[in-house]
N, C-alpha and C positions, 0 to 999 in steps of 0.2 A: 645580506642583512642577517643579523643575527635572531634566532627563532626565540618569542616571549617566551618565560617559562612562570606565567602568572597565571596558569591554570590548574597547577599543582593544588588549591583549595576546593577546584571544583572536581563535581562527582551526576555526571547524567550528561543528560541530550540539551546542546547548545539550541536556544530559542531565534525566531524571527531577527531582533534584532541584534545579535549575535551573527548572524550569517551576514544584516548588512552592513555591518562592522567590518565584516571580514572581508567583503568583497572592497570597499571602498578602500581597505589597508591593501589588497593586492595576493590575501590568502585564497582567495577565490577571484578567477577571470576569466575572459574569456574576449575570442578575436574579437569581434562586434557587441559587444560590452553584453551584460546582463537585464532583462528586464527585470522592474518592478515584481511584476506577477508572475515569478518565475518563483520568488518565497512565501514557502509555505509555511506555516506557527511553527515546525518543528526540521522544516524539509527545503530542499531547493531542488525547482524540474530542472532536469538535465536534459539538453538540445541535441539532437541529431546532426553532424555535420552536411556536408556537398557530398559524400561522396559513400558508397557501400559497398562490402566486399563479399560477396556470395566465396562462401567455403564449405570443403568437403566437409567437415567436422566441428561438434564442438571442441573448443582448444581451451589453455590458460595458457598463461605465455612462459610462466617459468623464468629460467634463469638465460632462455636466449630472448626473450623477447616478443612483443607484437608483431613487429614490422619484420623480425624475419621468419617467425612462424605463418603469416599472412604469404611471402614469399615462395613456403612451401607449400600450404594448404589454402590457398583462395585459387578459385576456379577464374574468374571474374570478376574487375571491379568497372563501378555504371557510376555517374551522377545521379545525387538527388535534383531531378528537373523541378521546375514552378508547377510543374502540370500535378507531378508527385510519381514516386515509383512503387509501384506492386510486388510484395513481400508474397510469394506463396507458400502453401500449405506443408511444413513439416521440413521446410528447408533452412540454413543456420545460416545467419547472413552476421556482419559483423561492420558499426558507421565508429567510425570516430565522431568524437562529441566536441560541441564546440567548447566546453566547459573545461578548465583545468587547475591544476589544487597546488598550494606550496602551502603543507599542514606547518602548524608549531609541534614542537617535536611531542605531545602531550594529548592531542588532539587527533582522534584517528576519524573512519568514519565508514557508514553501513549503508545500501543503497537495499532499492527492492525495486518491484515494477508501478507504477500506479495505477488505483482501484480503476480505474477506466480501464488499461492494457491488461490489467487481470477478468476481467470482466471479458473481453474479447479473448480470451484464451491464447494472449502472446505471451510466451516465455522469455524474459528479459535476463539478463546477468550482465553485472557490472565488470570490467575488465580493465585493471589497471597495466602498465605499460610492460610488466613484468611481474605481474601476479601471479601469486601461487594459489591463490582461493579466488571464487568468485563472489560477487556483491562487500568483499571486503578490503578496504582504504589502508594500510597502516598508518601509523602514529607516525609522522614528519614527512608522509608524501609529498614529493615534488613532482609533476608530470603530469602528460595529457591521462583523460578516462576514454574509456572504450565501451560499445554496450554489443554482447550478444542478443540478435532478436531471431525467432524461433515462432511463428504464426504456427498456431495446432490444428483449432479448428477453420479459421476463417481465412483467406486470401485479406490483407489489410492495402491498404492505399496512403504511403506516406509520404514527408515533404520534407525538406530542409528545414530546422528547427523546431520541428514536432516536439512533443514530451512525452517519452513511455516509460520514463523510471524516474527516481528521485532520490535522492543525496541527503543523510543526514550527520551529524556530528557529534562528537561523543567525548564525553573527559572520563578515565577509571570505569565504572561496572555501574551503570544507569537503572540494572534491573532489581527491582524489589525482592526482599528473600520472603520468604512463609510468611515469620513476623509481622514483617511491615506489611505484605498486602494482606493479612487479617487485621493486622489494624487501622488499614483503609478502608475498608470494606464495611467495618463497624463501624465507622468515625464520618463516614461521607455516603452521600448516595450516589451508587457508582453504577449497580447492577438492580434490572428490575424486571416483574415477570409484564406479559403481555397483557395484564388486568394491573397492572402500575402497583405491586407489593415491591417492594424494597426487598433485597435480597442480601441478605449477610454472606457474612466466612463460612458458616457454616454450611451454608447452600451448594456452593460453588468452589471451595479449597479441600484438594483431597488429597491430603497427606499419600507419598514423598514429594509427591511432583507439585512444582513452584508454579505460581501464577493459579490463575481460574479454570475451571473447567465448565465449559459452555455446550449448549445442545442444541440439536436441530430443529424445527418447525414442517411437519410436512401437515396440518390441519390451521384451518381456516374459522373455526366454531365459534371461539371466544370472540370476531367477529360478525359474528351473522351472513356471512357472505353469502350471497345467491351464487350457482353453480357457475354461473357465466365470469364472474368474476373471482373463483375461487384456486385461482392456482395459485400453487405451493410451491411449483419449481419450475424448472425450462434444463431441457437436452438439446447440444447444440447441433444440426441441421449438416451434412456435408456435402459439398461441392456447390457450394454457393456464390455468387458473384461476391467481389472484394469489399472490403467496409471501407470507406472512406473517413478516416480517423477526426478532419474538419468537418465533416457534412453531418453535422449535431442536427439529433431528434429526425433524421432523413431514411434511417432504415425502416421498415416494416417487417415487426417482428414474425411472424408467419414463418416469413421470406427463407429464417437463420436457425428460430426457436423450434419446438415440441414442445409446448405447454403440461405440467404434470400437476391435475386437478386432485384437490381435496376429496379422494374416496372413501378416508378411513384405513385404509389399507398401508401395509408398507412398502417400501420400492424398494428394489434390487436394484445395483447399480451394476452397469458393464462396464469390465475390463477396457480400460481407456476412454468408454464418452464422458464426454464433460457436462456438471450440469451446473444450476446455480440455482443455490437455496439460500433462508434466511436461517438467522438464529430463533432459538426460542425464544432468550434472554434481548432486552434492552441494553446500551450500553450509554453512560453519562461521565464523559470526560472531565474531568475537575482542569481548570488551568495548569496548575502544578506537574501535571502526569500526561502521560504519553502510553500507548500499548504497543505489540508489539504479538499476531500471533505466531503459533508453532506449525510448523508447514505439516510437517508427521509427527504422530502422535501413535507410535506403534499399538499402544497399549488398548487404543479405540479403535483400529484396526487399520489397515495397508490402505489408507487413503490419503489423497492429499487433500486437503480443504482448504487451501488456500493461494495465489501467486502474489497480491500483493502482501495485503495482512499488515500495514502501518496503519497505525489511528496517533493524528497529529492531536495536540490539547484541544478540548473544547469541544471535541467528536460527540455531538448529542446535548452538547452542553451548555447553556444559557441562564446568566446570572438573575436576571429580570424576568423570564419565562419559567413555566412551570416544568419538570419532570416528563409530563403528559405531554410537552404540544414540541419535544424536542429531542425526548430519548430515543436511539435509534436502535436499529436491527443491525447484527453483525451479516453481509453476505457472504457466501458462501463458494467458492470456485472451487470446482469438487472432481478429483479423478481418483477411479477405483482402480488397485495395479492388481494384472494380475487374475486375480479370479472374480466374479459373481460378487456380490455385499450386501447385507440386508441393512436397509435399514428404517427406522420406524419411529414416529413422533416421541418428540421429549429425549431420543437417546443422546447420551454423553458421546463429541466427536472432534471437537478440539479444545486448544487450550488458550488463552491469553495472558502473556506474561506483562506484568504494570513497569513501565518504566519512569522513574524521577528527570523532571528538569535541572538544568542547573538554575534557571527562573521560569516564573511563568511568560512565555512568547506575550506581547506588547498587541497583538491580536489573533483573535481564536477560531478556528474553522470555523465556518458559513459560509452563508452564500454568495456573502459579497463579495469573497475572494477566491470565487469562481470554485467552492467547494458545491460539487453536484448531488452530493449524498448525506448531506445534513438531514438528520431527522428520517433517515430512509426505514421502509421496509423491508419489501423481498422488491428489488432493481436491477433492472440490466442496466449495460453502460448509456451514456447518455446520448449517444448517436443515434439510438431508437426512439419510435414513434411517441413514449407515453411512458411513464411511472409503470413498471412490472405488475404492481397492486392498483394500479390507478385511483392512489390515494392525490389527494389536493396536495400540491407541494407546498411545504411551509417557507416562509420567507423568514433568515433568520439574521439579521444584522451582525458586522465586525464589535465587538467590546473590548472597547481599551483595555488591558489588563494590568492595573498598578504591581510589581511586586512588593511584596513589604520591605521596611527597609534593610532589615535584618537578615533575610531568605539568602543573597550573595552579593558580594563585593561587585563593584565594576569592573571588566577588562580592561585592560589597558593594552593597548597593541602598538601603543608608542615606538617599544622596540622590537617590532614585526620588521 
């Protein structure tokens, strides 16, 4: 078939129905077809196959390939059983996906891990069949994907068709320059403090660098919290039995966590533990936009703050609901390289770059489309016992999202 080239008008990240456009044309498939809740407003999970290849190393495959790099550098490959297989700690294991791509030559595409697999401190990268970068797709890919997984802190328990990363798609340069995210930022309510003030350009853009600059939370005050309920963060726990990636709200955190309570004080962070904090800032996704953070932020210091770091449209965001009962907290998956790091409430520690749709997705993260982190605080992943904050979980409905008619053309994948 000859590849459409009717995406030459468009400019950002293909939406919900766009992806199930794509799959029904044949641009996206898979052996045992694709489920429903497998698309996300801006994303699609990508599935673990039968089969895993424990390897010496991490790899890219280059110009010879998967299958024969896997040839030289896999120790052993095992089935994924029904029972599920045990990913240990600090080792590079490599599954083929059941998922596989024939892009339009126009249309490339960007993966990362999801807020759940980041949350558990798995290190995901996406690997195409002869890639030279990881988590990155090009423009007219045809081929199977591949995912590297890399468990740091936890031993994990996985299964055949599991989802630890996600797939999104992209026409031209999707990301907002200065301009445009200050005149987001003044034009919409996007950002706001933990007492629900509305926060401009001026707060949070700091010339040269693009996108927002957001801070950390390690104080509990502007709540009222009583000390028993007042943590600010969690260090994660070693040599602990495996998480079992299905068995939601079944951990005990105790078991995994180190609780780090609102003393006032700052924390030092160690060279490679992992912890997970919130943001100070709230964040309110407009339909329209997608985010999108930056993993290192040199300039904030040698940390990383992040593994997954996508925010689909809608992230916080509710047409019919107020600011207040919706705006969420960015979390945080935080490793210091290296040396010692201080750090201390309110400081600047990473950044979020805004990225444009090409429409607004036809429905918006919530909860009803098994989004776990709607409206969140400070949250572990959802396989544990309780909300991190043990705040009441909000329930937040799917909202149709009309796009105007003007905002872009239809695809046509006619000639896909």
């Amino acid at each position: 078939m000859t590849k459409s080239n009717t995406y030459s008008q468009n400019n950002g990240v293909y939406p919900s129905q766009w992806i199930r456009r794509a799959i029904a044309n044949g641009i996206i498939s898979a052996d045992f077809g694709i489920e429903p809740g497998q698309v996300q407003p801006n994303s699609l999970d990508l599935r673990l196959g039968s089969v895993a290849y424990r390897v010496q190393c991490s790899l890219l495959p280059g110009e010879e390939g998967i299958h024969k790099k896997l040839e030289r550098f896999k120790w052993y490959e095992t089935p994924v059983s029904a029972e599920g297989l045990v990913l240990e700690r600090n080792q590079a294991y490599i599954f083929p996906l059941c998922e596989r791509l024939n892009l339009p030559a126009e249309v490339y595409a960007r993966a990362n891990p999801k807020s759940t697999t980041g949350r558990l401190d798995v290190f995901t990268r996406l690997v195409p069949e002869f890639g030279h970068t990881f988590d990155e797709v090009i423009s007219g890919y045809c081929g199977p994907l591949f995912l590297e997984v890399v468990p740091r802190s936890f031993p994990i328990r996985v299964r055949q068709g599991d989802s630890l990363a996600q797939i999104r798609f992209q026409c031209g340069d999707p990301q907002l320059n200065q301009q445009q995210t200050i005149d987001l930022l003044n034009s919409e309510a996007v950002l706001f403090t933990h007492e629900m003030e509305q926060l401009r350009a001026v707060d949070v853009v700091k010339p040269p660098a693009v996108g927002v600059v957001l801070s950390i939370s390690l104080s509990r005050r502007h709540e009222s919290a009583k000390r028993s309920e007042s943590t600010v963060g969690y260090q994660a726990r070693k040599n602990t039995s495996p998480i079992d990636l299905r068995a939601i709200g079944k951990a005990t955190i105790r078991n995994y966590w180190d609780r780090i309570y609102d003393d006032s004080k700052p924390v030092i962070l160690e060279p490679d533990e992992f912890y997970i904090f919130a943001s100070k800032e709230l964040v309110r996704l407009p339909p329209e936009y997608c985010a999108e953070m930056v993993p290192f932020d040199a300039g904030s210091g040698e940390v990383r703050t992040h593994y997954a770091g996508f925010f689909d449209s809608g992230f916080g965001y509710s047409s019919v609901r107020s600011p207040e009962s919706t705006a969420a907290a960015v979390v945080l998956e935080v490793r210091s390289r290296d040396v010692p790091f201080l750090i201390e409430d309110g400081q600047s520690l990473f950044r979020v770059n805004l990225l444009r749709c090409t429409e607004p997705p036809d429905l918006l993260y919530g909860s009803d489309l098994g989004s776990n982190y709607q409206s969140q605080r400070l949250r572990l992943s959802k396989q544990f016992t309780a909300p991190a904050d043990r705040e009441i979980e909000l329930h937040v409905e799917i909202e149709p999202c009309e796009a105007p008619e003007n905002l872009q053309p239809e695809l046509d994948f006619s000639a896909v």
